[in-house]
DRENVEXLUM-389342 format. One record per residue: chain; y negated, z, x of N, C-alpha, C in turn; residue in three letters. Coordinates in steps of 0.02 Angstrom, whole numbers, plus 32768, in hexadecimal, padded with zeros to 4 digits. Atoms other than C-alpha are relative to their C-alpha. Layout:
BEGIN
cadena  n_v  n_w  n_u  ca_v  ca_w  ca_u  c_v  c_w  c_u  residuo
A  Y  Z  X  Y  Z  X  Y  Z  X  ALA;
...
***
This chain:
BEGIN
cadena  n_v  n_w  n_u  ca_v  ca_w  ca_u  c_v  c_w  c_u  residuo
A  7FF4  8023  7FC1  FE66  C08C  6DE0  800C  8035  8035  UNK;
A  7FF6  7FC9  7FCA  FEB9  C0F6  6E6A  7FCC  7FFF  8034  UNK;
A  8033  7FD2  7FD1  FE3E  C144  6EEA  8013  7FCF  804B  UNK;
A  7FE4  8041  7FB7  FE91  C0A7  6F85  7FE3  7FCB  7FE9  UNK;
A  802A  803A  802F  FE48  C02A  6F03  7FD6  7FF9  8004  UNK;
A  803E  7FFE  8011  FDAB  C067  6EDB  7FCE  7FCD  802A  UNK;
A  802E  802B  7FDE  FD1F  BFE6  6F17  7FCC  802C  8012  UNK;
A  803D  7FD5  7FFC  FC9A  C069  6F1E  800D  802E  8027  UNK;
A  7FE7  7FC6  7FCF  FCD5  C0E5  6FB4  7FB8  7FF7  8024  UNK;
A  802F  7FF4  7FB7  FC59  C12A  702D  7FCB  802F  7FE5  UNK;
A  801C  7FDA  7FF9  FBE0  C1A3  7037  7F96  7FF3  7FEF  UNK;
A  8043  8020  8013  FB3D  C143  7022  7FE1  800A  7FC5  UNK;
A  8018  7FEA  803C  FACD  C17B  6F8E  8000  7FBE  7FD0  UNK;
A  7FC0  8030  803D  FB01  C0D3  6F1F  803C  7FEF  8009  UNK;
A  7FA5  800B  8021  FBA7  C0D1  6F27  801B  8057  7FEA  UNK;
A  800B  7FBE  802E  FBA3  C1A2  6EFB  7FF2  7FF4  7FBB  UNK;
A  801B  800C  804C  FB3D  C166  6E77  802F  7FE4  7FCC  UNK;
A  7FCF  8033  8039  FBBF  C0DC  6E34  803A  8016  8005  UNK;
A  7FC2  7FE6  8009  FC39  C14C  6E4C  8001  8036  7FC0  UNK;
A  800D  7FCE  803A  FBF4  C1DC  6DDA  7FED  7FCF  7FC7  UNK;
A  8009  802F  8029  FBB6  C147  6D68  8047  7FE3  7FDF  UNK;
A  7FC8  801F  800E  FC75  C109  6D59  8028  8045  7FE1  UNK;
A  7FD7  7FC5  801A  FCB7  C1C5  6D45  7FDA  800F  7FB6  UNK;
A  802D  7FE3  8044  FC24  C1F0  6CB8  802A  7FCF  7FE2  UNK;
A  7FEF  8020  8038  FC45  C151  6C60  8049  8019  7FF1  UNK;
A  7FC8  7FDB  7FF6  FD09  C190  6C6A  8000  802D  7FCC  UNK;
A  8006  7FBB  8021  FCED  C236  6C3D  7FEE  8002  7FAF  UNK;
A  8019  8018  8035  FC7F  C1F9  6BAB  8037  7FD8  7FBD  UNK;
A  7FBE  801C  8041  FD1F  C1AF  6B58  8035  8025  7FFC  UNK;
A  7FBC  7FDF  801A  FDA3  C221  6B81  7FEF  8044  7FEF  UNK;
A  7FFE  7FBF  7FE7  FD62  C2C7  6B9F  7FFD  8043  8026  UNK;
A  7FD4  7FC8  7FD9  FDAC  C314  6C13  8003  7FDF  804C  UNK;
A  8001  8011  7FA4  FD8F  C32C  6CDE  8035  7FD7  8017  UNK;
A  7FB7  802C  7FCC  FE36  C2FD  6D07  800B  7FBD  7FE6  UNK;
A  7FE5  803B  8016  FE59  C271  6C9D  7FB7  7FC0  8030  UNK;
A  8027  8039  7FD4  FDA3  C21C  6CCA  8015  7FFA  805D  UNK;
A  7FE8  7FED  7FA9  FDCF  C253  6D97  8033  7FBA  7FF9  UNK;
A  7FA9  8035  7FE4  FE80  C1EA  6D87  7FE1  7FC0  7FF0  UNK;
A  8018  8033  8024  FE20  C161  6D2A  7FD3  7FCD  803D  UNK;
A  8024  802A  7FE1  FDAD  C13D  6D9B  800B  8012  8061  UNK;
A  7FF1  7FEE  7FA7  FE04  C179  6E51  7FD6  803B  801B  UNK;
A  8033  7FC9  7FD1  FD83  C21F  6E76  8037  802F  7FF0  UNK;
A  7FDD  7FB4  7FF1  FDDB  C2BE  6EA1  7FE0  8029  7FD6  UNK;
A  801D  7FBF  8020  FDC3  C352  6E27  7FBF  8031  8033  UNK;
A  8029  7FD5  7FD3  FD72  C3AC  6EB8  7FB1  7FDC  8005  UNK;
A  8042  8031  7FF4  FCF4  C323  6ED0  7FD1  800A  7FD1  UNK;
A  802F  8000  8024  FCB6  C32B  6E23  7FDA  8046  8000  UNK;
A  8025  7FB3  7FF3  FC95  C3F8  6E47  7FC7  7FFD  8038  UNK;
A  8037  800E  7FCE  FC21  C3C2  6ECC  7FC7  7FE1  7FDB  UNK;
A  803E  8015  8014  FBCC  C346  6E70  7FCC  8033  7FB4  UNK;
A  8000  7FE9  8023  FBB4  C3C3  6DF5  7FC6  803D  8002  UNK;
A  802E  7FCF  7FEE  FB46  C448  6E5C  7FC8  7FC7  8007  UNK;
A  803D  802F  8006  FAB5  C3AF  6E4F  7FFA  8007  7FC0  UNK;
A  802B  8005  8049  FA4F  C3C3  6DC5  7FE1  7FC7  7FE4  UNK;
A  8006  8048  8032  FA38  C306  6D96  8047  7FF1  7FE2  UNK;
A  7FB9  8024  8002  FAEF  C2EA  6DAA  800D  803C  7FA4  UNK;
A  7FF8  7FE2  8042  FAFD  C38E  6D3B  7FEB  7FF2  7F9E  UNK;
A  8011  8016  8042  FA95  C355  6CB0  8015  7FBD  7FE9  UNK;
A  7FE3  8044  8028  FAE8  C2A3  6CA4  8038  801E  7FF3  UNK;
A  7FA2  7FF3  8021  FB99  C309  6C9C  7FF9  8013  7FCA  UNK;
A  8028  7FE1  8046  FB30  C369  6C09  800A  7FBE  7FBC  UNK;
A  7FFC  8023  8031  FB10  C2D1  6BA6  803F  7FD1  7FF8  UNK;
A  7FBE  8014  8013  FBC1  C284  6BD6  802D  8020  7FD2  UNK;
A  7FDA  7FD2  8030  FC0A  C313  6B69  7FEA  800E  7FBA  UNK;
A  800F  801B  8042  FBA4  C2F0  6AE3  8013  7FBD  7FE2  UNK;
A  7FE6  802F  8021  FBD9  C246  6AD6  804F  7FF7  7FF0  UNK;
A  7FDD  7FED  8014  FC77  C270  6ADC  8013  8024  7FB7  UNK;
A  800E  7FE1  802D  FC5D  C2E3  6A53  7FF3  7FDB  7FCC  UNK;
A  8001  8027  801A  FC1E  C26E  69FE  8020  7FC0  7FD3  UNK;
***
């Protein structure tokens, strides 16, 4: 869903949440930053942010295992 779409915009700590929740699940099927990013409307850059958090980090952890999987 392009990033004008998205229902979940704003800055508020649940809709962050259901945004990284929509990119993991994403990620978790394809792979790959960019593909989940386009998938679910977040900017590559965005996910490098959520990325220096160490909860966010360890769910991207086990998204790459299921992937893997």
């Amino acid at each position: 869903m392009p990033a004008s779409k998205h229902p979940k915009k704003g800055n508020d700590p649940g809709s962050v949440r259901a945004r990284q929740d929509d990119f993991l699940t994403a990620y978790g099927a394809c792979g790959t930053i960019r593909s989940a990013s386009l998938a679910v409307g977040v900017h590559r850059a965005t996910v490098n942010e959520w990325k220096k958090d160490p909860i966010f980090r360890d769910r991207f952890s086990e998204a790459k295992l299921d992937f893997a999987e």
